[in-house]
C-alpha positions in Angstrom: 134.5 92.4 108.3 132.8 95.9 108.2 130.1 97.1 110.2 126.5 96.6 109.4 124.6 98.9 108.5 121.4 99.5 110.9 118.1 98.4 109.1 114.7 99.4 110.6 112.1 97.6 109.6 108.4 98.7 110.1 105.7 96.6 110.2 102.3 98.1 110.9 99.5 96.0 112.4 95.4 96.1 112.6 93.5 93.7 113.2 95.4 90.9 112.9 97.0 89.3 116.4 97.3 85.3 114.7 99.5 86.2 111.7 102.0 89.1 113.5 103.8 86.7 115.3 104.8 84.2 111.7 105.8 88.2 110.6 108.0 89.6 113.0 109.4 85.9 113.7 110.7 86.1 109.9 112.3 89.8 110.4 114.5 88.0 113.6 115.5 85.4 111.9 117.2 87.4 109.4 120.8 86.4 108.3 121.7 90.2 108.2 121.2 91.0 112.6 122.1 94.5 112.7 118.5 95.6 112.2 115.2 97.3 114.7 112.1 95.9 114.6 109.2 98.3 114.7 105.6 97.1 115.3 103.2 99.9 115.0 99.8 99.4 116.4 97.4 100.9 114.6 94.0 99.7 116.2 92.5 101.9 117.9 90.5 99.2 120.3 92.3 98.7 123.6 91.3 94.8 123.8 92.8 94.3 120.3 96.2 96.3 121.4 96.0 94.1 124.5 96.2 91.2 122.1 98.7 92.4 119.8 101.3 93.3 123.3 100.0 89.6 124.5 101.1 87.8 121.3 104.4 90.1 121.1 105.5 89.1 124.9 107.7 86.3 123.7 110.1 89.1 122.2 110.5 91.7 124.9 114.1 90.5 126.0 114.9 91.2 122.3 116.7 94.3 122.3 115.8 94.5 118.7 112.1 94.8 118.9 110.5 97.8 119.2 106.6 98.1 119.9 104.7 101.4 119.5 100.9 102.0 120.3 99.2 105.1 121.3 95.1 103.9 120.1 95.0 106.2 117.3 93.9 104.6 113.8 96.8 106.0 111.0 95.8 103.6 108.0 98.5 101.5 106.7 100.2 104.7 105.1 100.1 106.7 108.5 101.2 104.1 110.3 104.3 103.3 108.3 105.2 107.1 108.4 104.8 107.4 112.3 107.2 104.2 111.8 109.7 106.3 109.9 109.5 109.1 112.0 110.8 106.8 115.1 113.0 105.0 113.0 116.6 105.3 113.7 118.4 102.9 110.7 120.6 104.2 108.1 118.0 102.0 106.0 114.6 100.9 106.0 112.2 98.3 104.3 108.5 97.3 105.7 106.6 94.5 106.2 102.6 93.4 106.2 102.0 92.0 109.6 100.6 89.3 107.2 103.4 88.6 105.3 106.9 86.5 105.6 110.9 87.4 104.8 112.6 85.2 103.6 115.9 84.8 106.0 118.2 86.4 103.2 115.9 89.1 102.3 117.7 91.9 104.0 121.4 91.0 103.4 120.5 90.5 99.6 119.3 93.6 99.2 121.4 95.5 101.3 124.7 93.3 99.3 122.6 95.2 96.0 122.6 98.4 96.9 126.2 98.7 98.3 127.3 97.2 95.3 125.3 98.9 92.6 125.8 102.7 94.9 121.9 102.8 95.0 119.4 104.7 97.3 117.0 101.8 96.7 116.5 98.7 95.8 113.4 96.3 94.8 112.7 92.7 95.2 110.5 90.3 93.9 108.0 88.5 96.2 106.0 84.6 96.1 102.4 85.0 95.8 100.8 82.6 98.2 97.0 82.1 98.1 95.9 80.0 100.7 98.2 77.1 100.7 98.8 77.4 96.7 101.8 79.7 95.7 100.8 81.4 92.3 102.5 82.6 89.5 101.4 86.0 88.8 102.4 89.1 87.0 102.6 91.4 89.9 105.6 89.1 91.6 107.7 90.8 90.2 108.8 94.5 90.1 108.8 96.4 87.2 109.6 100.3 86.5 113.0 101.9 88.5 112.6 104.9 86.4 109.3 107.8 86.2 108.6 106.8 82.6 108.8 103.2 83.3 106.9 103.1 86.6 104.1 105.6 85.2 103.5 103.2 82.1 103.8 99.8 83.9 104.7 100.2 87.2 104.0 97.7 89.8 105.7 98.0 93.6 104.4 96.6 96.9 105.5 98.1 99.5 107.5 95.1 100.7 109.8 95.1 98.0 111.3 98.2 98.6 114.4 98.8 100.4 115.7 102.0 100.7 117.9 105.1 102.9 115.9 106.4 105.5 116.9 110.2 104.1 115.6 109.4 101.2 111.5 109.0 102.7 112.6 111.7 104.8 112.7 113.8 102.0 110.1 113.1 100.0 107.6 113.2 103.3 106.9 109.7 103.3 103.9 108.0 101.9 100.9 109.6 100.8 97.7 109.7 103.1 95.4 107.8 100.7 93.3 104.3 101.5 94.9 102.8 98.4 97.7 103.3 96.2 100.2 103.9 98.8 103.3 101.9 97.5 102.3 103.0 93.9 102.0 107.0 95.2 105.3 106.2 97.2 107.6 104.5 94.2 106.2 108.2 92.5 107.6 110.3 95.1 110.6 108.3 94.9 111.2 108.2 91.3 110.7 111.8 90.6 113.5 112.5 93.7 116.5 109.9 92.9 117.2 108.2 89.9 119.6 105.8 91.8 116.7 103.2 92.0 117.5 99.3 91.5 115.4 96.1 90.7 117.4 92.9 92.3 115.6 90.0 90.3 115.0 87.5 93.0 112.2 86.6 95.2 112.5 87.5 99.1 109.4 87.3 100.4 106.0 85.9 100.8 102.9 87.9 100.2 99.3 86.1 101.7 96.5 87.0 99.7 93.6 86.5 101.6 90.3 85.7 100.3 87.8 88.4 100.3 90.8 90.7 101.1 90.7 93.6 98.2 89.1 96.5 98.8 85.4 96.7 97.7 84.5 100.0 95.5 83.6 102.7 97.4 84.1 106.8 97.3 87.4 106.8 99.0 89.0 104.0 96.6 87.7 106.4 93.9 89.0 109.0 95.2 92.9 107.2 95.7 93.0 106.5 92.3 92.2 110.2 90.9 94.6 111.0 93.1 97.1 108.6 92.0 95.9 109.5 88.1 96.5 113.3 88.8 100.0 112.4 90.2 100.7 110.7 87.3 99.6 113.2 84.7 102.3 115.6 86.1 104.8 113.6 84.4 103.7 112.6 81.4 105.6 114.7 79.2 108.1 112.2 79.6 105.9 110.2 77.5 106.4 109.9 73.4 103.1 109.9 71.8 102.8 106.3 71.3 103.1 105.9 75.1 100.8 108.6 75.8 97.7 106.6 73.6 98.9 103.6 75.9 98.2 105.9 79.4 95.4 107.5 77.8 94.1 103.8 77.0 94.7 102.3 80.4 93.4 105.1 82.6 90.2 104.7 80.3 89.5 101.7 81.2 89.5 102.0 85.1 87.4 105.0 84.7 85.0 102.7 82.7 84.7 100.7 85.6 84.2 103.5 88.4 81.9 105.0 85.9 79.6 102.0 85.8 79.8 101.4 89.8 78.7 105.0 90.5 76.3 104.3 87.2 77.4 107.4 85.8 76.0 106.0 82.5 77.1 109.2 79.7 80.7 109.5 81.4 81.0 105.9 81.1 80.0 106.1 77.5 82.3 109.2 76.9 85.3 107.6 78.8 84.8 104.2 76.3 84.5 106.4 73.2 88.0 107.7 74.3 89.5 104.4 75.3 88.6 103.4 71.3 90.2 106.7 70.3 93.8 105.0 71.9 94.0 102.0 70.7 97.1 100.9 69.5 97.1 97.5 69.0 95.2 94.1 69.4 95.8 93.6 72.3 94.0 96.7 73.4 90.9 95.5 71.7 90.8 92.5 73.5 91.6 94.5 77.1 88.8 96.3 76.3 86.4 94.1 74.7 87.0 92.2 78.3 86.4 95.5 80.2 83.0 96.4 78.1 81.6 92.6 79.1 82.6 93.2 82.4 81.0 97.0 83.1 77.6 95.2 81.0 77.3 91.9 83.1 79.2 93.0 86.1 78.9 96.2 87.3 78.9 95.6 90.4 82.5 93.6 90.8 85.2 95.2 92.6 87.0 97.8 90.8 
């Protein structure tokens, strides 16, 4: 049998001491064992890092666990990129402190990429919402090319397995409260095209209740970011898909509009969203989006 290739997986923690453990519990039981465990604490409370080091106690004879802290706050994308920086694996996936591998998780993928001669590789996930597992669009990964990904691209972070050079090179994620696996997939896209989707399910994302991100300046501010990044490729597009951008990009800015009650850009940007129409199904999206910015402007964008 060959030698294993050494995995590190990084899983960054804040505030959450009670689900950690179920996390890096799933990591060790992995069927694949030739892996490092890195726990990067971001809080920057001392009591809470005490808890996290309390609750982690029951793996120190593990060789393969590997706990960092030094009380400074990162955010989740700083804190996975201080994780690649210590990382020593020839690959590297992540995990929400939150979250749950399946035991096959990392063999499958690495099995995929070996056999397909990839730099990366995405799974699918289950989408568990309280004790209810859900059937949603966003299981599943879609776009393992720039055109694809910019049209209809959707990535969380855990579903990506990839070389460590390869996040090296790009400079890891980008320092933004939101967007970060979508900004990442970007960097990633427009620097390898040897990027595969393995169509099975390998782990469990927790959606919390309560837990997306309420508007506010800085989630405004991700997402210009994230358009602008976008924009720089869109002469990939045809001009049928560049209506379809144009169309979807209107519609969030409909939305930020009405929070920030910007009332003429909001009626500019909804002028241009009828402009790109191309099909039905874009006049019911944004029928549904016009109800929404009228009756409930003040709903999470």
């Amino acid at each position: 049998m060959k030698d294993q290739a050494l995995v590190s997986i990084i899983i960054p923690t804040y505030g959450r001491c009670d689900t950690l453990n179920l996390a890096v519990q799933s990591v060790l039981k992995q069927d694949y064992k030739n892996i490092e465990v890195l726990v990067i604490d971001d809080n920057d409370n001392p009591i809470m890092s005490k808890k996290v080091r309390a609750n982690l106690s029951e793996y120190q004879s593990d060789p393969r666990l590997k706990y960092f802290s030094d009380g400074v706050n990162r955010g989740g994308a700083g804190a996975r990129n201080k994780g690649i920086e210590l990382s020593i694996g020839y690959y590297i996936t992540f995990l929400d402190d939150d979250d749950l591998f399946l035991e096959n998780k990392i063999s499958k993928q690495i099995d995929f990429l070996e056999k397909e001669q990839l730099d990366v590789c995405l799974c699918d996930m289950y989408f568990k919402q309280g004790d209810r597992f859900i059937k949603k669009s966003n299981c599943y990964a879609n776009g393992t090319t720039l055109k694809e990904f910019i049209l209809k691209g959707n990535c969380y972070t855990p579903m990506i397995m990839c070389k460590r050079h390869v996040l090296i090179d790009i400079g890891g994620f980008v320092l933004t409260p939101r967007f970060q696996d979508h900004l990442l997939m970007i960097r990633i896209l427009s620097n390898t095209s040897k990027v595969g989707h393995l169509s099975e399910q390998l782990f469990v994302h927790n959606n919390h209740n309560g837990e997306r991100i309420t508007y506010s300046n800085k989630s405004a501010e991700a997402y210009i970011l994230r358009e602008k990044m976008e924009r720089e490729y869109i002469y990939l597009l045809n001009s049928n898909e560049r209506k379809t951008f144009e169309f979807k990009k209107a519609l969030i800015r409909m939305k930020i509009y009405r929070l920030k009650n910007e009332h003429m850009k909001l009626l500019k940007i909804t002028l241009y969203a009828m402009k790109n129409l191309t099909n039905f199904s874009d006049v019911y999206a944004l029928g549904k989006t016009l109800i929404r910015v009228m009756f409930f402007g003040s709903k999470n964008v």
